[in-house]
PDB file of N, CA, C and O in Angstrom, chain B, residues numbered from 101:
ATOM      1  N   UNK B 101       0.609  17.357  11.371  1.00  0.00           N
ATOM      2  CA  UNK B 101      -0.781  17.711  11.494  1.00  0.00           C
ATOM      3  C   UNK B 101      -1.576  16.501  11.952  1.00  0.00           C
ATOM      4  O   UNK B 101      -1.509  15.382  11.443  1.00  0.00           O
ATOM      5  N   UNK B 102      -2.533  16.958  13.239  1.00  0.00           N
ATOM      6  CA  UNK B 102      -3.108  15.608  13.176  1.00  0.00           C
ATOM      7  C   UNK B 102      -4.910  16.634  14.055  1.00  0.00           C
ATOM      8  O   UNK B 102      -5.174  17.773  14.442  1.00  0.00           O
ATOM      9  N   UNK B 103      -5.627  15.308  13.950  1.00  0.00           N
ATOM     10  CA  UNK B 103      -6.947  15.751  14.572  1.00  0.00           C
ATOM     11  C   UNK B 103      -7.878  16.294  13.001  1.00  0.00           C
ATOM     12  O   UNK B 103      -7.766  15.812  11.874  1.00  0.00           O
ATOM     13  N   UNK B 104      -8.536  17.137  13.341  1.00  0.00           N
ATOM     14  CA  UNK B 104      -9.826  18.001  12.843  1.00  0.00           C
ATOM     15  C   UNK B 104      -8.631  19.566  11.962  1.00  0.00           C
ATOM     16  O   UNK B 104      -9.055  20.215  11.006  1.00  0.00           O
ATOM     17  N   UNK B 105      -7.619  19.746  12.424  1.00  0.00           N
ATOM     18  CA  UNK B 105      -6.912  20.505  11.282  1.00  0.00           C
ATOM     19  C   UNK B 105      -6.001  20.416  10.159  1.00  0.00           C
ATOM     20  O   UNK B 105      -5.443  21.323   9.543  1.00  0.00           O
ATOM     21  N   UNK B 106      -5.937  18.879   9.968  1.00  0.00           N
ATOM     22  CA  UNK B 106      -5.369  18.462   8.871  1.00  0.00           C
ATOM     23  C   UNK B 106      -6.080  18.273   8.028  1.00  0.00           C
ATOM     24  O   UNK B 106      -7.029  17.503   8.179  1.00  0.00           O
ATOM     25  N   UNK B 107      -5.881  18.830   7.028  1.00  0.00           N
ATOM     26  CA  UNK B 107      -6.039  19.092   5.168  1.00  0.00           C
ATOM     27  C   UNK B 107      -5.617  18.096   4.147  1.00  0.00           C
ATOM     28  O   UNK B 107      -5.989  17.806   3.010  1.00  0.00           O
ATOM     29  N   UNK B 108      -4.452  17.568   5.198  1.00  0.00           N
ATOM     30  CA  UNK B 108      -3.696  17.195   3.624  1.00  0.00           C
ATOM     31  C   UNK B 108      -3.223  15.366   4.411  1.00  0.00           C
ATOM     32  O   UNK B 108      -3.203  15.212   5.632  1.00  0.00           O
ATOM     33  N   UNK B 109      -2.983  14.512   3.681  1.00  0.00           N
ATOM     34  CA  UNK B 109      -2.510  13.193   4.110  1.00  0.00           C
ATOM     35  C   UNK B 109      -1.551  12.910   2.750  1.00  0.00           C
ATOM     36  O   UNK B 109      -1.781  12.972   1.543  1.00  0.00           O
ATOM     37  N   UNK B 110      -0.127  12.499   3.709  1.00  0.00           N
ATOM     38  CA  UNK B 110       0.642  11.678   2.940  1.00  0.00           C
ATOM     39  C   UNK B 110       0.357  10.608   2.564  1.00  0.00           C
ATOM     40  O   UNK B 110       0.184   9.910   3.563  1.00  0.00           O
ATOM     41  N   UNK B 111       0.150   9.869   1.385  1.00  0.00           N
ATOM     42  CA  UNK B 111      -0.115   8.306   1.149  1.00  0.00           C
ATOM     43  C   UNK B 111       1.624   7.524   0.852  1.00  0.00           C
ATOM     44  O   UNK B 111       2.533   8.085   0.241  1.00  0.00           O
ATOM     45  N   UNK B 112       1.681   6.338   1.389  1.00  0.00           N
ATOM     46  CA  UNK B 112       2.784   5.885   1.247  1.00  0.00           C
ATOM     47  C   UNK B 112       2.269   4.738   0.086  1.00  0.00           C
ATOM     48  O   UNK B 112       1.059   4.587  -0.082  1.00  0.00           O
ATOM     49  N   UNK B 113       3.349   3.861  -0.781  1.00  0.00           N
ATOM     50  CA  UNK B 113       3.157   3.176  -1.693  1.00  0.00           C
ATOM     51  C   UNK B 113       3.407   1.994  -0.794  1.00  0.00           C
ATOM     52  O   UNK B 113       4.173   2.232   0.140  1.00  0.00           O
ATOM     53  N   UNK B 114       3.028   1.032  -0.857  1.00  0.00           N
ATOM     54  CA  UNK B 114       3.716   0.044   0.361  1.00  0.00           C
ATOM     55  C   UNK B 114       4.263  -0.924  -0.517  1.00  0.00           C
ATOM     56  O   UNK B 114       4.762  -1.912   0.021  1.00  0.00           O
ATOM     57  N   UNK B 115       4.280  -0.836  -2.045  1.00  0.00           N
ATOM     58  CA  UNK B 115       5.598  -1.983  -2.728  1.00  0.00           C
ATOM     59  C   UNK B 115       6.186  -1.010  -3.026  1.00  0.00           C
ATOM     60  O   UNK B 115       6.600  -1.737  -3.929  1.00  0.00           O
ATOM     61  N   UNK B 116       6.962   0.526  -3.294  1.00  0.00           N
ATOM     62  CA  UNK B 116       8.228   0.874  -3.411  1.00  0.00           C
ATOM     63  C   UNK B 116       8.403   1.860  -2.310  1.00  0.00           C
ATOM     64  O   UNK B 116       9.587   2.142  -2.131  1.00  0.00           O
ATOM     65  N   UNK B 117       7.458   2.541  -1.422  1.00  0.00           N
ATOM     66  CA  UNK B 117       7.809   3.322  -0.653  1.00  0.00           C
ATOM     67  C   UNK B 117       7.473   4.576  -1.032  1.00  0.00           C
ATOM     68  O   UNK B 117       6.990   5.123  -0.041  1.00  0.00           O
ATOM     69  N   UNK B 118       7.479   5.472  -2.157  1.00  0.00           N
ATOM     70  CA  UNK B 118       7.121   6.591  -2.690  1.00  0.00           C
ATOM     71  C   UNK B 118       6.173   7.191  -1.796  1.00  0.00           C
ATOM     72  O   UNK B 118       5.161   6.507  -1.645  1.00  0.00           O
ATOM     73  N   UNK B 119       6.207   8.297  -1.145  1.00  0.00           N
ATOM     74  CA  UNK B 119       5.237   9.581  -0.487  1.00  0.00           C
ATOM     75  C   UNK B 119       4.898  10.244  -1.191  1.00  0.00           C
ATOM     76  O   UNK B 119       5.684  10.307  -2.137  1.00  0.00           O
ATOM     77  N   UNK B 120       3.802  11.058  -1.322  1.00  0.00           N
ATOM     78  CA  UNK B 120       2.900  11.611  -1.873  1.00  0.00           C
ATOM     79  C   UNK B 120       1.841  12.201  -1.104  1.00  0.00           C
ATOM     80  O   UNK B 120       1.000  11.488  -0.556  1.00  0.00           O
ATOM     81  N   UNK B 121       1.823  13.457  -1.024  1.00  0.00           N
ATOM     82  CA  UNK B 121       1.096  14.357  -0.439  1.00  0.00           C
ATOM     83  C   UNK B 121       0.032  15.040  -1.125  1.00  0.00           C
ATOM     84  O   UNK B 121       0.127  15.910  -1.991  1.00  0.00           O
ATOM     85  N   UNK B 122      -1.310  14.363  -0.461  1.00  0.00           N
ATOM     86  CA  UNK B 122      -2.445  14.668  -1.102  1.00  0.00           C
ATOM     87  C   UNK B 122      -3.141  15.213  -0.370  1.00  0.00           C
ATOM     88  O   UNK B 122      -3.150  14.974   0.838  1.00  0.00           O
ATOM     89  N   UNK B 123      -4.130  16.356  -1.133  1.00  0.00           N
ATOM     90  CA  UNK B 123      -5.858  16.841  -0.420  1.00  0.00           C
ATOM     91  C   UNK B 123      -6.675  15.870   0.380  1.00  0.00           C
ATOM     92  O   UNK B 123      -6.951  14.746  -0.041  1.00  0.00           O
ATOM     93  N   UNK B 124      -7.126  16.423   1.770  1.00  0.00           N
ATOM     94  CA  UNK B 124      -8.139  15.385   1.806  1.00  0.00           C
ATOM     95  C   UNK B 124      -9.362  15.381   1.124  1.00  0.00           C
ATOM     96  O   UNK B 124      -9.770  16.541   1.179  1.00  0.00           O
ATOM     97  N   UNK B 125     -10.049  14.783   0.595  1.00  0.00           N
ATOM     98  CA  UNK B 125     -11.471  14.992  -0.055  1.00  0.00           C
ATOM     99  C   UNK B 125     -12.359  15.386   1.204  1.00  0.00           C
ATOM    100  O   UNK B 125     -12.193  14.987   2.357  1.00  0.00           O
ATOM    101  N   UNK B 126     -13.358  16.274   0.727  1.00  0.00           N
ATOM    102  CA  UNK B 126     -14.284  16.979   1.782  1.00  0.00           C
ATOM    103  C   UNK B 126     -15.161  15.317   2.876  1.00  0.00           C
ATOM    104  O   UNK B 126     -15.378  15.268   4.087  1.00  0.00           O
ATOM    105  N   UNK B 127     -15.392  14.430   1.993  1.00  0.00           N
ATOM    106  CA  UNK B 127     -16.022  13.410   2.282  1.00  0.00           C
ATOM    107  C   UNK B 127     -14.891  11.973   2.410  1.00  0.00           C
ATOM    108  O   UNK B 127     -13.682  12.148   2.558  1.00  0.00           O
ATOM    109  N   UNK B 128     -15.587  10.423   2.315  1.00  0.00           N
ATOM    110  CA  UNK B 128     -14.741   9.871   2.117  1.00  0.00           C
ATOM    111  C   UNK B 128     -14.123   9.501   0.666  1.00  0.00           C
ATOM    112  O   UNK B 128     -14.786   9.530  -0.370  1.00  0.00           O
ATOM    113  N   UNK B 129     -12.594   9.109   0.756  1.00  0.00           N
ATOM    114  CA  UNK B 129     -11.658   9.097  -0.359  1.00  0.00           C
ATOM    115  C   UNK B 129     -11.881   7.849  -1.070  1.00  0.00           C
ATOM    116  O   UNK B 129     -12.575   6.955  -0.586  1.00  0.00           O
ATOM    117  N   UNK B 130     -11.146   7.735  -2.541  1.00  0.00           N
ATOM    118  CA  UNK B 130     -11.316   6.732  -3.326  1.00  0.00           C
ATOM    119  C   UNK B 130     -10.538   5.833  -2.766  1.00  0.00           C
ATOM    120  O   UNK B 130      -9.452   5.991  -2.208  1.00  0.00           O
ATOM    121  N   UNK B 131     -11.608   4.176  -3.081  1.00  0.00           N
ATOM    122  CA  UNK B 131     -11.174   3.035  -2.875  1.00  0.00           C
ATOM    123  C   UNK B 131      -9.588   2.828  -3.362  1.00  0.00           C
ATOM    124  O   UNK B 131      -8.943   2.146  -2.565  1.00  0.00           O
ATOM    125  N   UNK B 132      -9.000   3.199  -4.287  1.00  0.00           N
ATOM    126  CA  UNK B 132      -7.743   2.740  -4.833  1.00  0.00           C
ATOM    127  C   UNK B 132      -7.661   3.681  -5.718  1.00  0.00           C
ATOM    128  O   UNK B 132      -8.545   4.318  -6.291  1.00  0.00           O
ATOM    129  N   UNK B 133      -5.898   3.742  -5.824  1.00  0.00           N
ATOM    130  CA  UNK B 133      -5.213   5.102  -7.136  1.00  0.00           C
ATOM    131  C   UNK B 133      -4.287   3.990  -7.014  1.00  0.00           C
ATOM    132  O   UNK B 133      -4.104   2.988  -6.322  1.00  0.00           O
ATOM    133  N   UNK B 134      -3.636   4.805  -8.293  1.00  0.00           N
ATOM    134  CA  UNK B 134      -2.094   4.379  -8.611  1.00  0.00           C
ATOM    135  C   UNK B 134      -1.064   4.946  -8.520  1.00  0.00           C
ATOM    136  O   UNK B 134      -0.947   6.065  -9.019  1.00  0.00           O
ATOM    137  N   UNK B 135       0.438   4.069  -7.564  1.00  0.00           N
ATOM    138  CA  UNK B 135       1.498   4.942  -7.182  1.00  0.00           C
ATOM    139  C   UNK B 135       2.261   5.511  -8.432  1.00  0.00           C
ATOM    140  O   UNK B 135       2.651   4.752  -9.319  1.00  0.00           O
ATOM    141  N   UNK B 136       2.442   6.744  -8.474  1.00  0.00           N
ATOM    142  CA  UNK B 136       2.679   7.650  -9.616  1.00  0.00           C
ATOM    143  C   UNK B 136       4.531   7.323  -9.978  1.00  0.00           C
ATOM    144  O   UNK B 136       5.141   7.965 -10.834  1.00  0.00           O
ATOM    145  N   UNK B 137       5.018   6.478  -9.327  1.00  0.00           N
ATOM    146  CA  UNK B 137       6.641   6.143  -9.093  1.00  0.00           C
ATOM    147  C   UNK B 137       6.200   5.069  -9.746  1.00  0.00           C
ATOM    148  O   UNK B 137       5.894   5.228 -10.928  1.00  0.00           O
ATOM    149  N   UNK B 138       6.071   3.794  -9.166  1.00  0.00           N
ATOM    150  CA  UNK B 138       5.995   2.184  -9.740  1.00  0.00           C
ATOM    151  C   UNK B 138       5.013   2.134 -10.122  1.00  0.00           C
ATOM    152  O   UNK B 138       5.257   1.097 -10.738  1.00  0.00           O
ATOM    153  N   UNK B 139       3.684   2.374 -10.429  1.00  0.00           N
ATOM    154  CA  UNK B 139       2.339   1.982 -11.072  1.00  0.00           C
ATOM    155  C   UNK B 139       1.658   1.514 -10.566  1.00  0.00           C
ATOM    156  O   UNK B 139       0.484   1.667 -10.903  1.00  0.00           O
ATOM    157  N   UNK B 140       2.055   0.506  -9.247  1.00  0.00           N
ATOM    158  CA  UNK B 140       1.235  -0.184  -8.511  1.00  0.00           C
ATOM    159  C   UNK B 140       0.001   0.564  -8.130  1.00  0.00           C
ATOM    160  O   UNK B 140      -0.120   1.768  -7.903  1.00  0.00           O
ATOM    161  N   UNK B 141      -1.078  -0.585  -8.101  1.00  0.00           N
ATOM    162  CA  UNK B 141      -2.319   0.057  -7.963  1.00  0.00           C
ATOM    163  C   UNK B 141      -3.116  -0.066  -6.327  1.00  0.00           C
ATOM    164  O   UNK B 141      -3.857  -0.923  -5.845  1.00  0.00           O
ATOM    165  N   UNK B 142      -2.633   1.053  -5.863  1.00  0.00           N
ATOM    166  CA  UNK B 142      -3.485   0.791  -4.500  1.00  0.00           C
ATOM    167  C   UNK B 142      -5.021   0.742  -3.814  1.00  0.00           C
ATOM    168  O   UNK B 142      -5.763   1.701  -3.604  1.00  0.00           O
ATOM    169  N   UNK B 143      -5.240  -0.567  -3.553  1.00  0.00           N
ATOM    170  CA  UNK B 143      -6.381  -0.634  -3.208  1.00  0.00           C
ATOM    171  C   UNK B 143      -6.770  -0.686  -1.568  1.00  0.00           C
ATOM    172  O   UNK B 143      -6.111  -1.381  -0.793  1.00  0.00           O
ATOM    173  N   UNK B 144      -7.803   0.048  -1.172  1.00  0.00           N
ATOM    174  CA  UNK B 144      -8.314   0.276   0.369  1.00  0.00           C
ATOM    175  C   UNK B 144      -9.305  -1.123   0.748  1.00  0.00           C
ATOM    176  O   UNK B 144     -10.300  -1.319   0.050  1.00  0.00           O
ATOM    177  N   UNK B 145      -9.004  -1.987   1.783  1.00  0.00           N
ATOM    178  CA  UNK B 145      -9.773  -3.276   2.002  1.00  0.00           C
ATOM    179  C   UNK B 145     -11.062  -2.774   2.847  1.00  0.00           C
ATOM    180  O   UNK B 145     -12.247  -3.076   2.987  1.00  0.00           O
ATOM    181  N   UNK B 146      -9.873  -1.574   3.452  1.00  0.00           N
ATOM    182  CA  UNK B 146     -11.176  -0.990   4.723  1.00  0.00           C
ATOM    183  C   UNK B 146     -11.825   0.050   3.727  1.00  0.00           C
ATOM    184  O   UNK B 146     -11.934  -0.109   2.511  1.00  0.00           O
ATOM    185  N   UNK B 147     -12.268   1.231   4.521  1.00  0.00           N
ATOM    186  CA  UNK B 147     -12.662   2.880   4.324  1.00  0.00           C
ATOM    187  C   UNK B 147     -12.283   3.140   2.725  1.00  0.00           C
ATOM    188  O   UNK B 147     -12.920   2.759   1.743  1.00  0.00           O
ATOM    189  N   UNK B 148     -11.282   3.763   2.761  1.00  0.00           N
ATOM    190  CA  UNK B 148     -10.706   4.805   1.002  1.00  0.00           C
ATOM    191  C   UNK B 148      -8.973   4.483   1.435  1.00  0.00           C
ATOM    192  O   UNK B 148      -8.577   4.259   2.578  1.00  0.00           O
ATOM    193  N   UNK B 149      -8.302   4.523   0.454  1.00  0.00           N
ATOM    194  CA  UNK B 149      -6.687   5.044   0.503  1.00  0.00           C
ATOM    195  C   UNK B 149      -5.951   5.633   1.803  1.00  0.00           C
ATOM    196  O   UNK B 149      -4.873   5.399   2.349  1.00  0.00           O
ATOM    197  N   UNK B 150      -6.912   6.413   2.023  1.00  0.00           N
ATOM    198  CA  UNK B 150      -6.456   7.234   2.754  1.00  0.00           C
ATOM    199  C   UNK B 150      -6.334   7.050   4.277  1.00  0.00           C
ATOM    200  O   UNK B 150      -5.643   7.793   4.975  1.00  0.00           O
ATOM    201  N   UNK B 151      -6.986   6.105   4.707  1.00  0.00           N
ATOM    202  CA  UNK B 151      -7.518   5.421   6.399  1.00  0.00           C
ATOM    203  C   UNK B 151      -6.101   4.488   5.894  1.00  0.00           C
ATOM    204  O   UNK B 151      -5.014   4.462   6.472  1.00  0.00           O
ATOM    205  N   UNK B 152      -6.373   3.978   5.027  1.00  0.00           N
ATOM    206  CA  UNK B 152      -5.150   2.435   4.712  1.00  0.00           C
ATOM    207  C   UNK B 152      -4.237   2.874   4.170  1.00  0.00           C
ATOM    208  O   UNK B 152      -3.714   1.781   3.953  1.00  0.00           O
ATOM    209  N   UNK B 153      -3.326   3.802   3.595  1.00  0.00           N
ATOM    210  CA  UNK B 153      -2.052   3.969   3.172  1.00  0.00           C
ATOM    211  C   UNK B 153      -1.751   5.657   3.571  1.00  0.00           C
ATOM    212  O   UNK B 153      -0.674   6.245   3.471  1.00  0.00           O
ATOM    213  N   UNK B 154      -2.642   6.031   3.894  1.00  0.00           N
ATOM    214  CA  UNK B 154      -2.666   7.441   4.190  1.00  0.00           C
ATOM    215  C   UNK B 154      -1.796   8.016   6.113  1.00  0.00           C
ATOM    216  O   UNK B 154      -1.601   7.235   7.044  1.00  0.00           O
ATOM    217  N   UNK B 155      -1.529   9.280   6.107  1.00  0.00           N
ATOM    218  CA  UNK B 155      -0.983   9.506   7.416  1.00  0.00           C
ATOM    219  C   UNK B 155      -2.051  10.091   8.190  1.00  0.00           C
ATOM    220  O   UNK B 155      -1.979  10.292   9.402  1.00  0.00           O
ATOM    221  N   UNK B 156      -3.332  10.436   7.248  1.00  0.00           N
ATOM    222  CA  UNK B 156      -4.741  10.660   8.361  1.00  0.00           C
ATOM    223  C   UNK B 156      -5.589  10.263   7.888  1.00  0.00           C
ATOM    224  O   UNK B 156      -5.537  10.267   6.658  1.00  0.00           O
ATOM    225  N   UNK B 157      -6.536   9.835   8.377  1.00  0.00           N
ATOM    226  CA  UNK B 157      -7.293   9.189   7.598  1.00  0.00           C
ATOM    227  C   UNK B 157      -8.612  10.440   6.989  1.00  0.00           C
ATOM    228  O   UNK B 157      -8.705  11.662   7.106  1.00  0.00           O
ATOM    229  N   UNK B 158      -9.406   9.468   6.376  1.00  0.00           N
ATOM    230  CA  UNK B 158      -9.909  10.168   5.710  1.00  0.00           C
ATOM    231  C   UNK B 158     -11.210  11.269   6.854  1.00  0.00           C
ATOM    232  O   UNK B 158     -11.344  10.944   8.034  1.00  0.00           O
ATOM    233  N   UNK B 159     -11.877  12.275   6.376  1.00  0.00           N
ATOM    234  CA  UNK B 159     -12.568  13.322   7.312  1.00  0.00           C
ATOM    235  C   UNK B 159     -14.051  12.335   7.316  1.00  0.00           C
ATOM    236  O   UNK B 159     -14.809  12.619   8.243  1.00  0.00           O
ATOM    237  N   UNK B 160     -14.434  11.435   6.561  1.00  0.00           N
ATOM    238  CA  UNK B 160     -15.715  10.531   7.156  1.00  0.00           C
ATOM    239  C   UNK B 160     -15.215   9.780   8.676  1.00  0.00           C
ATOM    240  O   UNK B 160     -15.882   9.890   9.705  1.00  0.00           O
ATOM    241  N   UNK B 161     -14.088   9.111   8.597  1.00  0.00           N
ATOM    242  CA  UNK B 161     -13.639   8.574   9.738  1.00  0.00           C
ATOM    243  C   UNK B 161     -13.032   9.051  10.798  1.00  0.00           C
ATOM    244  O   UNK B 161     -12.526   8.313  11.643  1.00  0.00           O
ATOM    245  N   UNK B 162     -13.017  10.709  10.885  1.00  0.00           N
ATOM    246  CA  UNK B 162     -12.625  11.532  11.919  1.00  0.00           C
ATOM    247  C   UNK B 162     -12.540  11.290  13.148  1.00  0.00           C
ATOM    248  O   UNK B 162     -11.550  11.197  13.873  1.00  0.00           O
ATOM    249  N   UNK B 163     -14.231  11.135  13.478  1.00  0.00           N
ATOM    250  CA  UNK B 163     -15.033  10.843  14.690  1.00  0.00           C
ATOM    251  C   UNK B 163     -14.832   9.123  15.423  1.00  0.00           C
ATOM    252  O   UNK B 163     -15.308   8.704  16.478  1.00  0.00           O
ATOM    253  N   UNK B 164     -14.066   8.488  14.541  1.00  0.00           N
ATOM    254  CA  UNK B 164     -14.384   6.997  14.513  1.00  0.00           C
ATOM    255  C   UNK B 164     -13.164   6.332  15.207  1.00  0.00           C
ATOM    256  O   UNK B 164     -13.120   5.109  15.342  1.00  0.00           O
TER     257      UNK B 164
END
């Protein structure tokens, strides 16, 4: 899925690798979660999670 009809973004863990397939939030996504495998806590430098560990970014940064 890519463009204006994707729903959903995989987030990758980038210290163990773990995928995880999440909702996009209607707006932009949270700064940082935690990988539900190792604990590590992911934090976004840019946008939300989702622009930075995510496979689409988030629907604020669509257009961008």
């Amino acid at each position: 899925m890519t463009g204006e009809k994707a729903s959903r973004s995989i987030l990758q863990c980038p210290k163990c690798g773990f995928k995880v397939t999440e909702r996009l939030p209607p707006a932009r996504g949270p700064k940082q979660c935690g990988c539900v495998a190792c604990g590590e806590t992911l934090k976004a430098q840019t946008c939300c999670v989702f622009c930075e560990f995510g496979s689409e970014p988030c629907r604020a940064n669509r257009s961008q």
